[in-house]
C-alpha positions, 0 to 999 in steps of 0.5 A, a space after each residue: 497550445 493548439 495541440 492541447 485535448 483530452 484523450 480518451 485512450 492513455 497507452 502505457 510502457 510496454 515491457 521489455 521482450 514482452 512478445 518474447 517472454 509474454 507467457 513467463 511474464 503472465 505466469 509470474 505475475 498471475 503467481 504473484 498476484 494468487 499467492 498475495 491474495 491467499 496469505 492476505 485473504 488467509 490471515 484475514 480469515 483467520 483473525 475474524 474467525 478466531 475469537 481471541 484475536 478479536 484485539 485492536 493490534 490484529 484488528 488493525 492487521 486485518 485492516 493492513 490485509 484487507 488494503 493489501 487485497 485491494 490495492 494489489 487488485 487495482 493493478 494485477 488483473 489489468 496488467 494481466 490481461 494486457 499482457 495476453 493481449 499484447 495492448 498496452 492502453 487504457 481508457 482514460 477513466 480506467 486509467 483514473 480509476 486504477 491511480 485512485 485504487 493504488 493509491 488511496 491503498 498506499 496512503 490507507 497503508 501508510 494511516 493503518 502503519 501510524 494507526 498500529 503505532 498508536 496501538 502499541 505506544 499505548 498499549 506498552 507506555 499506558 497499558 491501564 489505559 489500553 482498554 478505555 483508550 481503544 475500546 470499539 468505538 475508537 478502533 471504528 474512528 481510527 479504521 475510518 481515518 486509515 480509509 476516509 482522508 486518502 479517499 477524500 485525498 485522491 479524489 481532490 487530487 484526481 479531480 484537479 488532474 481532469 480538468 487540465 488539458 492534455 498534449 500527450 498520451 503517453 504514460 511512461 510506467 506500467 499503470 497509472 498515476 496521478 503524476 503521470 497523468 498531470 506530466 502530460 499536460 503542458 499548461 500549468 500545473 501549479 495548483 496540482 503540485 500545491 496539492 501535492 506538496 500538502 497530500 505529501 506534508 500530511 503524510 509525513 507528518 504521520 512518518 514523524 508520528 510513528 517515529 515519535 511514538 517509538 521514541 518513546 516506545 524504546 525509553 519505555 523499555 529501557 526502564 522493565 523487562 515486561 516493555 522489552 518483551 512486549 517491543 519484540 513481540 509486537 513492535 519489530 514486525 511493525 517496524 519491518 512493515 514500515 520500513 518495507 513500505 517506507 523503502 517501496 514508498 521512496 522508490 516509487 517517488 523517485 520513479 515518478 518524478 525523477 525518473 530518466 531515460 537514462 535509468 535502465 528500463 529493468 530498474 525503472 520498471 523495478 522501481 515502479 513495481 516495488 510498491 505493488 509487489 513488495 509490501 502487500 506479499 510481506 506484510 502479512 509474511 512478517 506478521 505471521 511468521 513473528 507474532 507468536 498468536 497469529 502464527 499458531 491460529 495460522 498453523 493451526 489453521 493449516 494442520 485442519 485443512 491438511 486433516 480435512 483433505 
């Protein structure tokens, strides 16, 4: 209990032959990092730009790009700069500032996941109500609701994590998060895990709610032709995105709180960057490409800039 203190530097995981391999790292995550900011800011672009996709369906994307933006800033430029340095520490309120950005941007991408589910169970079971039930003034609710409670959520947890007091400062992972900052306290951290346990609960219980809804999305369309097309125009690049996410969601958590030294480093590092690298760079990959409005804009888009240069 003597040895306990708060630490103003963490040090994180140095990756394997960074000294060797410092420039091709940099060179690849630099790539990673410009090209999720381009399809993202692109579509983006395009769907406020393009009056007929002023719809709640490319609304919600928009949304789903924006966080994607904004969760992949809270680690690539760090993570970059530390690779040039060859430093791999971090301040201890940066080290709460980059865990509260990557993960208010999973859960804001879990709620806009549920938010869109909601969009197209209404939109295919209860189309003559689509337009009252998502009018402006709802499309605002339910944007705050994919970014408020994982503010409020992330604080509360980053606060409890604060006031305990740390032994260690060592954080075994890349960048930082809130379990791994709790992990280096050695009093209790009982109230923390309560916390955790309830943050976990109702975003599962938002799990059950997309599952729900394309239950009932998959009995709507056995029953018309219109449904059916309606599902694979619009459901099946949702689906991809949640299971894409869902998979990146799972391996961090594993990574987390049952990672082991006897996991191989490259697998322990893949299972950490998985959910930074994975979904921000597909997610608008998979809507573009499948949604057939989003992807003409897009080429057209494109076939613009080309007449231009």
């Amino acid at each position: 209990m003597d040895n306990m203190t708060s630490f103003t530097i963490y040090t994180l995981l140095e990756p394997r032959g960074s000294k060797s391999y410092r420039h091709i790292y940099f060179t690849c995550f630099l790539f990673l990092y410009v090209l999720i900011l381009l399809v993202n800011i692109w579509l983006s672009i395009v769907i406020v730009l393009e009056r007929t996709l002023h719809e709640p369906m490319y609304i919600f994307l928009c949304n789903l790009c924006v966080n994607g933006q904004y969760g992949a800033t809270g680690f690539y430029p760090k993570f970059l700069y530390d690779i040039l340095r060859d430093s791999y520490v971090i301040p201890s309120y940066m080290c709460a500032l980059q865990a509260f950005v990557i993960y208010t941007s999973a859960m804001c991408e879990y709620s806009t996941l549920a938010v869109m589910a909601y969009d197209r169970h209404v939109a295919i079971c209860r189309p003559l109500d689509y337009h009252s039930k998502l009018n402006k003034f709802s499309c605002g609710i339910l944007l705050g609701f994919c970014w408020i409670p994982p503010f409020i959520t992330m604080f509360i947890a980053l606060f409890l994590s604060n006031r305990l007091a740390l032994c260690k400062n060592n954080i075994d992972k890349l960048y930082c998060d809130n379990w791994s900052i709790v992990k280096l306290s050695c009093e209790s951290t009982a109230t923390n895990n309560i916390y955790g346990f309830i943050s976990i609960s109702f975003y599962l219980s938002l799990f059950a709610i997309i599952i729900v809804s394309y239950m009932k999305l998959v009995t709507a369309c056995k029953a018309s032709l219109e449904c059916r097309k309606k599902f694979w125009q619009t459901c099946v690049p949702h689906m991809f995105c949640l299971i894409n996410f869902t998979v990146a969601t799972l391996f961090d958590t594993m990574y987390s709180r049952y990672s082991s030294n006897n996991f191989p480093e490259d697998l322990r590092n893949f299972l950490a960057l998985e959910i930074i690298i994975v979904p921000p760079l597909f997610n608008p990959v998979i809507y573009g490409l499948k949604l057939k409005e989003v992807r003409r804009r897009v080429l057209k888009s494109w076939i613009n800039i080309m007449k231009k240069s």
